[in-house]
N, CA, C and O atoms as a DFTB+ gen file, in Angstrom:
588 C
 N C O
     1  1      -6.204     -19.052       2.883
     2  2      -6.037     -17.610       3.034
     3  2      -7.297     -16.944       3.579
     4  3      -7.353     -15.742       3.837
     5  1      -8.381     -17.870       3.749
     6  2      -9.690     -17.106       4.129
     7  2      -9.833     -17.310       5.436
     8  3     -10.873     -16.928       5.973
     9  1      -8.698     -18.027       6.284
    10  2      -8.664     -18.282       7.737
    11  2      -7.860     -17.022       8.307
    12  3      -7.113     -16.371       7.577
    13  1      -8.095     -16.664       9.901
    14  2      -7.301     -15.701      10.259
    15  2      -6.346     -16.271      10.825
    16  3      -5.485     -15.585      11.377
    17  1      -6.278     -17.549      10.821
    18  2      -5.088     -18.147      11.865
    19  2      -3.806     -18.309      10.477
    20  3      -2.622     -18.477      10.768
    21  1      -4.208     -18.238       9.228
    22  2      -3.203     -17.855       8.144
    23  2      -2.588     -16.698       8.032
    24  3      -1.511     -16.616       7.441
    25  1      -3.221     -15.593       8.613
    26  2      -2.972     -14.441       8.411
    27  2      -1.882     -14.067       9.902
    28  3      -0.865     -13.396       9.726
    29  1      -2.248     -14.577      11.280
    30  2      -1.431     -14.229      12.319
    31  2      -0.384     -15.006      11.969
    32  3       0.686     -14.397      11.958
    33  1      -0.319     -16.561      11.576
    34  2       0.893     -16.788      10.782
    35  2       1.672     -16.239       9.848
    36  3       2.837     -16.614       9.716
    37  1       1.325     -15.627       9.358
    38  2       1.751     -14.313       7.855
    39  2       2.157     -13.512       8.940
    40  3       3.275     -13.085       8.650
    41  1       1.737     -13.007      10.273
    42  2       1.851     -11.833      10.767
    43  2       3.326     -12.178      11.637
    44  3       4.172     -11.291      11.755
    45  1       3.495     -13.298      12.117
    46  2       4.363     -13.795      12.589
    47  2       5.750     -13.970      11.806
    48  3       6.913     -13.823      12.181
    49  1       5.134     -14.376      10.455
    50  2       6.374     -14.527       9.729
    51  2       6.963     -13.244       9.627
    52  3       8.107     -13.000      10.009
    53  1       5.976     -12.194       8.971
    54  2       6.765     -11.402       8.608
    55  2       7.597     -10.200      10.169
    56  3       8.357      -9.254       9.965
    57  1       7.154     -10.642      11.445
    58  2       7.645     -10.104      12.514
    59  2       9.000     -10.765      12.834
    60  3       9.927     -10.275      13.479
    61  1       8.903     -12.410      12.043
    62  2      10.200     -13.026      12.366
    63  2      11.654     -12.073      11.361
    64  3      12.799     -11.901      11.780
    65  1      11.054     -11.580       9.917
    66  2      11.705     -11.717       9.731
    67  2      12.614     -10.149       9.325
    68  3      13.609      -9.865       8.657
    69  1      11.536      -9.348      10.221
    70  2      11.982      -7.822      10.829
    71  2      12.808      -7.913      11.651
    72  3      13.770      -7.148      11.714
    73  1      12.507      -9.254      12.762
    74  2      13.552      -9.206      13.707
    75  2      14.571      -9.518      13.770
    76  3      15.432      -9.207      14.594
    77  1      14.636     -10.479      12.511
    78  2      16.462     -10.943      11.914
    79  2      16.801      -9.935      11.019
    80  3      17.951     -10.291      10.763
    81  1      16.610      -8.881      10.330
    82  2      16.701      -7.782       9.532
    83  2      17.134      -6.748      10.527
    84  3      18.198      -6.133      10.457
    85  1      16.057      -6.580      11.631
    86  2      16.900      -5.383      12.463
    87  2      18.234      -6.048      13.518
    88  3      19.028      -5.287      14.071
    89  1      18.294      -7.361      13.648
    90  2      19.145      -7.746      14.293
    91  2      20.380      -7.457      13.402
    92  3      21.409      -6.865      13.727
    93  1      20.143      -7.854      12.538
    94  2      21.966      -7.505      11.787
    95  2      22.027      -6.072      11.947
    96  3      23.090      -5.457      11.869
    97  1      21.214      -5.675      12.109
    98  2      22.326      -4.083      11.721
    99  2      22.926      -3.766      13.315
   100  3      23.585      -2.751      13.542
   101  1      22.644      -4.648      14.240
   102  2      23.591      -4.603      15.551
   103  2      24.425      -5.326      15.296
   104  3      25.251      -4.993      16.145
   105  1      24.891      -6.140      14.723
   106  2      26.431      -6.643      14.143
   107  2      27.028      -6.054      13.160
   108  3      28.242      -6.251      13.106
   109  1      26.426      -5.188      12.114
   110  2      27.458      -4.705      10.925
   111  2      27.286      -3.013      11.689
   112  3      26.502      -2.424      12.434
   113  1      28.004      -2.863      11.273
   114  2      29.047      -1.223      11.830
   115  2      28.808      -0.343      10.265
   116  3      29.196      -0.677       9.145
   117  1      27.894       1.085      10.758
   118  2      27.944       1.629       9.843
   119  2      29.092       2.153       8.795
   120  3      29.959       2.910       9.230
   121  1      29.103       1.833       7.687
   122  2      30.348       2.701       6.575
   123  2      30.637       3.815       6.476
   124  3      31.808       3.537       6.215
   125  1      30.631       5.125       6.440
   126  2      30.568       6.237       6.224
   127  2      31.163       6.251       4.624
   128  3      31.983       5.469       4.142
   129  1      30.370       7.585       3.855
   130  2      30.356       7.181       2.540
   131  2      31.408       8.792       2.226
   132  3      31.871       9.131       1.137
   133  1      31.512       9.358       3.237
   134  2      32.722      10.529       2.818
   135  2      32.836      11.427       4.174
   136  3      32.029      11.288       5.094
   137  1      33.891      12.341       4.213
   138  2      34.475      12.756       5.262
   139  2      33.306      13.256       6.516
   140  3      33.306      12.994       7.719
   141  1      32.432      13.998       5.767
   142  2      31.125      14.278       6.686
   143  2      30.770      13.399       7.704
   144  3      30.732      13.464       8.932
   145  1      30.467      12.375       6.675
   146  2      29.739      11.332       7.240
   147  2      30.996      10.853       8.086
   148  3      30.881      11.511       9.121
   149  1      31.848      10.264       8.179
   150  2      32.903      10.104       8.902
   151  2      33.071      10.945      10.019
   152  3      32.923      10.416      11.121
   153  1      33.256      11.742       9.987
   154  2      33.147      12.781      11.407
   155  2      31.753      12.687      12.562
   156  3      31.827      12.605      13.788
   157  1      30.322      12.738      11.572
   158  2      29.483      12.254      12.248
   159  2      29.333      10.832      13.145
   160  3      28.814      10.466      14.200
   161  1      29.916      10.420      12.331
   162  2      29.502       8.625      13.039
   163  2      30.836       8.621      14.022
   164  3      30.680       8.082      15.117
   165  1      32.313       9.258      13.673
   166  2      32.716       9.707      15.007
   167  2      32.309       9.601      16.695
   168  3      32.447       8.801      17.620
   169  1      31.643      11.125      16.411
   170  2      30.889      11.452      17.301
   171  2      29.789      11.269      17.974
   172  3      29.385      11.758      19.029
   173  1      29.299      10.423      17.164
   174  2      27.977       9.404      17.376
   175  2      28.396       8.246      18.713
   176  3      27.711       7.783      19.625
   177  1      29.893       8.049      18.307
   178  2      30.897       6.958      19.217
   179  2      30.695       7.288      20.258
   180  3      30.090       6.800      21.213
   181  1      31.578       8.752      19.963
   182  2      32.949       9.418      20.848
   183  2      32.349      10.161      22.066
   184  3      32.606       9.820      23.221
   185  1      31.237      11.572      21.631
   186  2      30.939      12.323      22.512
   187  2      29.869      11.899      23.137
   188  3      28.877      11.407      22.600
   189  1      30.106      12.144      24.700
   190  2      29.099      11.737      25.579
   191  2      28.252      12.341      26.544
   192  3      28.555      12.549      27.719
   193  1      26.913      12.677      25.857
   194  2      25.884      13.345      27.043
   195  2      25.836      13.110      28.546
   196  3      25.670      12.045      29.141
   197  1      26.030      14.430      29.069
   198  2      25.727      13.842      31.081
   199  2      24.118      14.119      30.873
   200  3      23.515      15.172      30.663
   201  1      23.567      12.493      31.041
   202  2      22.503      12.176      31.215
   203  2      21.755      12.749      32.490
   204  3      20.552      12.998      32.569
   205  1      22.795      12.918      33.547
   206  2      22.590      13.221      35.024
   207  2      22.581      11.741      35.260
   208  3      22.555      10.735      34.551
   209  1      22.628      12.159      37.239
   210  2      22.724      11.102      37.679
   211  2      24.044       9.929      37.514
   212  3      23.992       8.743      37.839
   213  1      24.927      10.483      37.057
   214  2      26.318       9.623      36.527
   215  2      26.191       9.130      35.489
   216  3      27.170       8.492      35.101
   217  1      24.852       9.189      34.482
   218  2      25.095       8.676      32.898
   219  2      25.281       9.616      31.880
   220  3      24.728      10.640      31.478
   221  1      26.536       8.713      31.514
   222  2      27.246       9.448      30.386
   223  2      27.058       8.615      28.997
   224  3      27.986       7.848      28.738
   225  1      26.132       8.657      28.202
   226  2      25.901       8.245      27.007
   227  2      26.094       8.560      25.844
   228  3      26.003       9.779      25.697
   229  1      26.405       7.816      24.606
   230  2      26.798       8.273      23.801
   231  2      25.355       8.475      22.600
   232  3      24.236       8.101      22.950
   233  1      25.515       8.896      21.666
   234  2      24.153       9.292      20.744
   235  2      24.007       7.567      20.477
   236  3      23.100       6.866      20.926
   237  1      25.328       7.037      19.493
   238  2      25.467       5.438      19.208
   239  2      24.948       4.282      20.609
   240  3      24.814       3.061      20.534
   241  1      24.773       5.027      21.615
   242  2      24.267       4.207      22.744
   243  2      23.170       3.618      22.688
   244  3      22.715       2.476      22.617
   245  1      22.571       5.553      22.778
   246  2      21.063       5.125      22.915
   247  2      20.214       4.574      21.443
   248  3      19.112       4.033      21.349
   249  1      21.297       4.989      20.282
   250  2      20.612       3.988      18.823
   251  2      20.646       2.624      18.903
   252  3      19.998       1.861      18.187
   253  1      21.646       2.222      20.057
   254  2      21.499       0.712      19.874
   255  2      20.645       0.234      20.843
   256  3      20.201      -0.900      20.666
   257  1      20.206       1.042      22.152
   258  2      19.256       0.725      22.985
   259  2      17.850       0.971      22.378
   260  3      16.909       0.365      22.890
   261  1      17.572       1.980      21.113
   262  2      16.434       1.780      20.848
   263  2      16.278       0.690      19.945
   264  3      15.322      -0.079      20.044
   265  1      17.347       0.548      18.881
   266  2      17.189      -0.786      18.332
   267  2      17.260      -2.176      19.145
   268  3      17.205      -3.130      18.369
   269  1      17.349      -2.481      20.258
   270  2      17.785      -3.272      20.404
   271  2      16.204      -3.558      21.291
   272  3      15.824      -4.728      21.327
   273  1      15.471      -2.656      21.870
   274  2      14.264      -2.698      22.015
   275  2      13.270      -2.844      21.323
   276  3      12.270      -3.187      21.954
   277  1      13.151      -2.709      20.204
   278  2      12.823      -2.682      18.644
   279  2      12.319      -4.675      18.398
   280  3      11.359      -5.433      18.259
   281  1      14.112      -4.611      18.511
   282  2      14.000      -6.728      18.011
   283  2      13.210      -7.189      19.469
   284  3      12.281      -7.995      19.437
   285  1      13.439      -6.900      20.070
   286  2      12.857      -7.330      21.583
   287  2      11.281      -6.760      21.739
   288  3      10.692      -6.876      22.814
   289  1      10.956      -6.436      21.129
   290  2       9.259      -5.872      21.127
   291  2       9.144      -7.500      20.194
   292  3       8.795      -8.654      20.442
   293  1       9.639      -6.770      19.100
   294  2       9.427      -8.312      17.879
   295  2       9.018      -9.331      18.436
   296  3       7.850      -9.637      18.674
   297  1      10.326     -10.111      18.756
   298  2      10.584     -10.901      20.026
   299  2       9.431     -11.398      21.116
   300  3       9.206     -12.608      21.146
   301  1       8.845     -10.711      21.824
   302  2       8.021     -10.674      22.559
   303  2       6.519     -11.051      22.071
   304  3       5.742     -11.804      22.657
   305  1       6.303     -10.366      20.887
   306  2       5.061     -10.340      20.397
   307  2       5.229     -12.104      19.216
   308  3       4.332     -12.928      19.037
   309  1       6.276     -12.133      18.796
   310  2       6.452     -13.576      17.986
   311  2       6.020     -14.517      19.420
   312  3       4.985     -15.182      19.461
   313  1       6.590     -14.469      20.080
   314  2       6.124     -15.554      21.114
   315  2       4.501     -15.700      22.065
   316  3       3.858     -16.683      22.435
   317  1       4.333     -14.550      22.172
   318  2       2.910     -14.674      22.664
   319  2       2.172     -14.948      21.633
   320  3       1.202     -15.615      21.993
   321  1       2.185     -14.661      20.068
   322  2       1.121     -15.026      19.314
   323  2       1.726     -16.941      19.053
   324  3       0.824     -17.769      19.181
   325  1       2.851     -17.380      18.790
   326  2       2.918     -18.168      18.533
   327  2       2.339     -19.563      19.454
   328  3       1.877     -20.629      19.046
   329  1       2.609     -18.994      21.038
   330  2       2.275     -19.440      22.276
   331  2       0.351     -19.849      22.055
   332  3      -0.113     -20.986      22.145
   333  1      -0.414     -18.646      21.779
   334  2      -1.561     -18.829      21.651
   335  2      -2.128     -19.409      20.123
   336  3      -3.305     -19.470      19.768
   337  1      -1.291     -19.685      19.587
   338  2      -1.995     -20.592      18.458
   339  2      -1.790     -22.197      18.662
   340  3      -2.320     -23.154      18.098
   341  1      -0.992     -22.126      19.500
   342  2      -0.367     -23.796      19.744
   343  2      -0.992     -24.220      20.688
   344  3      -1.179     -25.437      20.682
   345  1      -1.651     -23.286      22.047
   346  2      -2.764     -23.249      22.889
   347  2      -4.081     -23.447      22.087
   348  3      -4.806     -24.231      22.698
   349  1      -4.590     -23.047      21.035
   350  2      -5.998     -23.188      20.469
   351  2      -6.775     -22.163      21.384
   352  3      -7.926     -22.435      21.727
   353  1      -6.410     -21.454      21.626
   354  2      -6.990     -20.457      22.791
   355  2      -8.775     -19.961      22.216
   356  3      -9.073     -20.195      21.045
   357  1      -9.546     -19.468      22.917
   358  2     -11.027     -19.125      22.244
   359  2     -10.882     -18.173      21.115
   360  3      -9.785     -17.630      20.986
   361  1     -11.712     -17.929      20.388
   362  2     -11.785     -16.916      18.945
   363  2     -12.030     -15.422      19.683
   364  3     -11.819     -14.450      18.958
   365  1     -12.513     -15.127      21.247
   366  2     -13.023     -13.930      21.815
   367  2     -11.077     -13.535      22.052
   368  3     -10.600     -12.628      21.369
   369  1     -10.320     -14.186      22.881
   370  2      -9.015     -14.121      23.191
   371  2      -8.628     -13.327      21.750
   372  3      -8.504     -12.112      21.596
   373  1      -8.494     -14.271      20.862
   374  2      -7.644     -14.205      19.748
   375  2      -8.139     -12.922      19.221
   376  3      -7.299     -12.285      18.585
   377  1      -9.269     -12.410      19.335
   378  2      -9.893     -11.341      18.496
   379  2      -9.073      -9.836      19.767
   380  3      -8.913      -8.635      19.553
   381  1      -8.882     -10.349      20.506
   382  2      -8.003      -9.406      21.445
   383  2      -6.700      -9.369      21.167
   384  3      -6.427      -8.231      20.783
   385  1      -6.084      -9.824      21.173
   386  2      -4.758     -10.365      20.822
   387  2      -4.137      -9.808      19.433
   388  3      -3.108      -9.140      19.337
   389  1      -4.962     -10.216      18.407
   390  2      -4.927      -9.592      16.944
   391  2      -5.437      -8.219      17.472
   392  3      -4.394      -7.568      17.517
   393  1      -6.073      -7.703      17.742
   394  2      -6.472      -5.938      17.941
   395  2      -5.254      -5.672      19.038
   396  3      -4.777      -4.615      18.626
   397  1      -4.732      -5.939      19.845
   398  2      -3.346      -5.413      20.762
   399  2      -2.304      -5.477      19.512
   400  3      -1.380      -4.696      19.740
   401  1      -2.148      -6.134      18.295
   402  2      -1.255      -6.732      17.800
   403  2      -1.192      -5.459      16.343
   404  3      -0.270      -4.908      15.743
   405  1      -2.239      -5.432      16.276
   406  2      -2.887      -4.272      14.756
   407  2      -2.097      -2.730      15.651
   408  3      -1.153      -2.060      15.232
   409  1      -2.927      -2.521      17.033
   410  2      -2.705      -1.255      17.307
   411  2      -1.414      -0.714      18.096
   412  3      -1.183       0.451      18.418
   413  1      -0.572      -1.944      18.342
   414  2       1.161      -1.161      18.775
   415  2       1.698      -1.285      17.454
   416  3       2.553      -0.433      17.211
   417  1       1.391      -2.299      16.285
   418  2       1.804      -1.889      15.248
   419  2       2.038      -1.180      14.497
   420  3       3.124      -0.914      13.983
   421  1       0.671      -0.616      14.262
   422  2       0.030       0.298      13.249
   423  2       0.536       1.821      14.050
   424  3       0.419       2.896      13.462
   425  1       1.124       1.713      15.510
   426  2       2.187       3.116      15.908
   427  2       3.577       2.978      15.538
   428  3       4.540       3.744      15.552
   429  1       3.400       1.809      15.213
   430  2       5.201       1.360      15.095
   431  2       5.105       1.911      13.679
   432  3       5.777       2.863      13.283
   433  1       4.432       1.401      13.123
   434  2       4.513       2.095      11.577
   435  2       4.297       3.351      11.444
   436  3       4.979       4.032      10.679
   437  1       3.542       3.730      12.000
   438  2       3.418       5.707      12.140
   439  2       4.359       6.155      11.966
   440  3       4.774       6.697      10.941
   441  1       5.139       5.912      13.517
   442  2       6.527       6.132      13.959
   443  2       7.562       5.493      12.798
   444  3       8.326       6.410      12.494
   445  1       7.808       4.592      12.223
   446  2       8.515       3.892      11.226
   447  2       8.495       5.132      10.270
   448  3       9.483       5.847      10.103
   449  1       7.269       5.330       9.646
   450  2       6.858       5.995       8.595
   451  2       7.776       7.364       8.411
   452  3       8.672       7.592       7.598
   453  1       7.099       8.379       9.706
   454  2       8.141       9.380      10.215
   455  2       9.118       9.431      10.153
   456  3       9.547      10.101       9.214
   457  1      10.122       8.783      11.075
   458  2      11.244       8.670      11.300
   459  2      12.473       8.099      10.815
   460  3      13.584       8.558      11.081
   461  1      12.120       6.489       9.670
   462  2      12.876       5.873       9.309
   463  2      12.787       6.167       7.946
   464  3      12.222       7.128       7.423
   465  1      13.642       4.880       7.210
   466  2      13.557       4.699       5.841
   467  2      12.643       3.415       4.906
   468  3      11.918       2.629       5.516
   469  1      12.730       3.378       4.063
   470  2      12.007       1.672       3.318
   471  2      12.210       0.750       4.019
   472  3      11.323       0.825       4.870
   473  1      12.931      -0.263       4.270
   474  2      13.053      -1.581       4.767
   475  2      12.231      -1.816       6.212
   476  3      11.758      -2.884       6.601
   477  1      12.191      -0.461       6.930
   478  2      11.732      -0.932       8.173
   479  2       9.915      -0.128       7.808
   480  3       9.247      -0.329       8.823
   481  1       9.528       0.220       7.321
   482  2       8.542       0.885       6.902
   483  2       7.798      -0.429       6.034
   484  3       6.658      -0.543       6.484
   485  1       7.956      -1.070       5.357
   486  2       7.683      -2.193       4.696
   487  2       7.664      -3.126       5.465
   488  3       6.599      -3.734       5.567
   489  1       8.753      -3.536       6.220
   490  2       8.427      -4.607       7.386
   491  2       7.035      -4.260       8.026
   492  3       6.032      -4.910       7.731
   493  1       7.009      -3.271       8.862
   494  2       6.699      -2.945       9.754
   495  2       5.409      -3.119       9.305
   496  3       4.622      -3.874       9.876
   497  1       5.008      -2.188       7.885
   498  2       3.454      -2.368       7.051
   499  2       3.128      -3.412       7.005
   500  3       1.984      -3.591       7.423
   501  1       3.912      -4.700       6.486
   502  2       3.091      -5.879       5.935
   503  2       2.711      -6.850       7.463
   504  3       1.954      -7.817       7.555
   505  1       3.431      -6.269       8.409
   506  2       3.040      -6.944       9.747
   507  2       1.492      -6.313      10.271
   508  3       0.804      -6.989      11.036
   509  1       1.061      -5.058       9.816
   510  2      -0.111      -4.580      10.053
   511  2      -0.771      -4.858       9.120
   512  3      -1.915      -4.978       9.559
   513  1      -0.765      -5.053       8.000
   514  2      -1.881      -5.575       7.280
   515  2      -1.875      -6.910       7.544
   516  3      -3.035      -7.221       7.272
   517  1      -1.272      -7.983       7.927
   518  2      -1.446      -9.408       8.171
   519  2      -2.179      -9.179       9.279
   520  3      -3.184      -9.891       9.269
   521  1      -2.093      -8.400      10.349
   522  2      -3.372      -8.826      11.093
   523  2      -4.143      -7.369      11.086
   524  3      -4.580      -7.244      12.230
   525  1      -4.350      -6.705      10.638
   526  2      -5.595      -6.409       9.856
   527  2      -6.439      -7.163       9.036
   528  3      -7.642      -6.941       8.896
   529  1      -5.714      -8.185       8.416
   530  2      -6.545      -8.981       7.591
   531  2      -7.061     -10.221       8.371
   532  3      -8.139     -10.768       8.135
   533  1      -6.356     -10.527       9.133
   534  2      -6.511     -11.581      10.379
   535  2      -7.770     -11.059      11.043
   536  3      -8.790     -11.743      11.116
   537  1      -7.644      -9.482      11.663
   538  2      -8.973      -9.315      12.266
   539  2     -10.239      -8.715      11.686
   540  3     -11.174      -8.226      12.321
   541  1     -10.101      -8.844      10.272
   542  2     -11.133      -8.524       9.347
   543  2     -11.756     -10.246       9.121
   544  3     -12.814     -10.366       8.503
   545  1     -11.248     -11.153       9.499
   546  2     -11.497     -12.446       8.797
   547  2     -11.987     -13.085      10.049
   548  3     -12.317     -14.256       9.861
   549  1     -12.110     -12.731      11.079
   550  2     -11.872     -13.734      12.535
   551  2     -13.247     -13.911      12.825
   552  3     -13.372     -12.934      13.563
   553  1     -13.998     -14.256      12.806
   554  2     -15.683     -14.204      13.204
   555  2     -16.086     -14.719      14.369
   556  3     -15.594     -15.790      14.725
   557  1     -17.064     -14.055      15.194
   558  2     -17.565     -14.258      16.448
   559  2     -17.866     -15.465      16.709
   560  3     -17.281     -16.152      15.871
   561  1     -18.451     -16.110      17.403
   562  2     -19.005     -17.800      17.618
   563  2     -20.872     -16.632      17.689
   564  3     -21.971     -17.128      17.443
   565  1     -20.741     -15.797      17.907
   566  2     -22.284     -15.073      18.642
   567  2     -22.150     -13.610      18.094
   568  3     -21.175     -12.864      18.191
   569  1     -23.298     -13.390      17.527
   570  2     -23.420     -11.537      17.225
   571  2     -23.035     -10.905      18.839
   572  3     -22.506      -9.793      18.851
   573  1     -23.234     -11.433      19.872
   574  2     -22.832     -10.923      20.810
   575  2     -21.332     -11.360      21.483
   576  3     -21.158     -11.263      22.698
   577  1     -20.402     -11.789      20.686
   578  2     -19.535     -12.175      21.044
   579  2     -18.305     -10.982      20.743
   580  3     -17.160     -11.415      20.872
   581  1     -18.407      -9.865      20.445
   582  2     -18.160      -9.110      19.327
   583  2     -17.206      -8.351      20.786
   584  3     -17.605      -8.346      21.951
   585  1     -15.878      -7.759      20.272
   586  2     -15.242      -6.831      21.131
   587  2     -16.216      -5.617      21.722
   588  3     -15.750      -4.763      22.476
């Protein structure tokens, strides 16, 4: 646990397993819990914004295009870190990599924080503190090796 290459693994895991968490909720279909709510998620379907330009979208559209960008950020970032640990890449790289990795996070969680509820707020946290702790632990080869 005093290595950072434990911690981008921790960081990985827990990105794997945001991205199978937000993936289901693009296969299960929200419930509606009484008539309100029923009418809303309706219309969430049904009515469709002129985007201009000939797009006609629905609100449920663009929730699944942002979720679906969401697992695909995940996605993206599981593979480049996993890519560079299996590379052995230099400790200067990796100390980049973990800081790109801390700071779209640590907006994702902002934004999480704001906007969503628990499950993705908790994901989202324990993926920024794993490499926060990753780049609190990572040490230079040189005092001048330093970002």
């Amino acid at each position: 646990m005093k290595k950072y290459t434990f911690w981008v693994k921790t960081g990985i895991a827990f990105q794997m397993i945001t991205t199978i968490f937000h993936s289901l909720s693009l296969v299960n279909e929200a419930q509606p819990a009484n008539e309100t709510e029923t009418q809303l998620l309706g219309l969430m379907k049904s009515y469709k914004f002129d985007l201009g330009l000939g797009f006609f979208k629905s609100m449920n559209d663009l929730m699944t295009s942002f979720s679906i960008s969401f697992s695909l950020l995940l996605l993206f970032s599981i593979c480049i870190n996993w890519f560079l640990l299996k590379k052995n890449v230099e400790i200067n790289i990796w100390k980049g990599i973990i800081l790109i990795n801390l700071i779209i996070f640590s907006l994702c969680f902002l934004t999480m924080t704001v906007f969503t509820f628990l499950p993705p707020i908790i994901c989202t946290g324990l993926i920024v503190i794993s490499f926060l702790i990753a780049l609190i632990l990572i040490k230079p080869k040189t005092s001048t090796d330093l970002i």
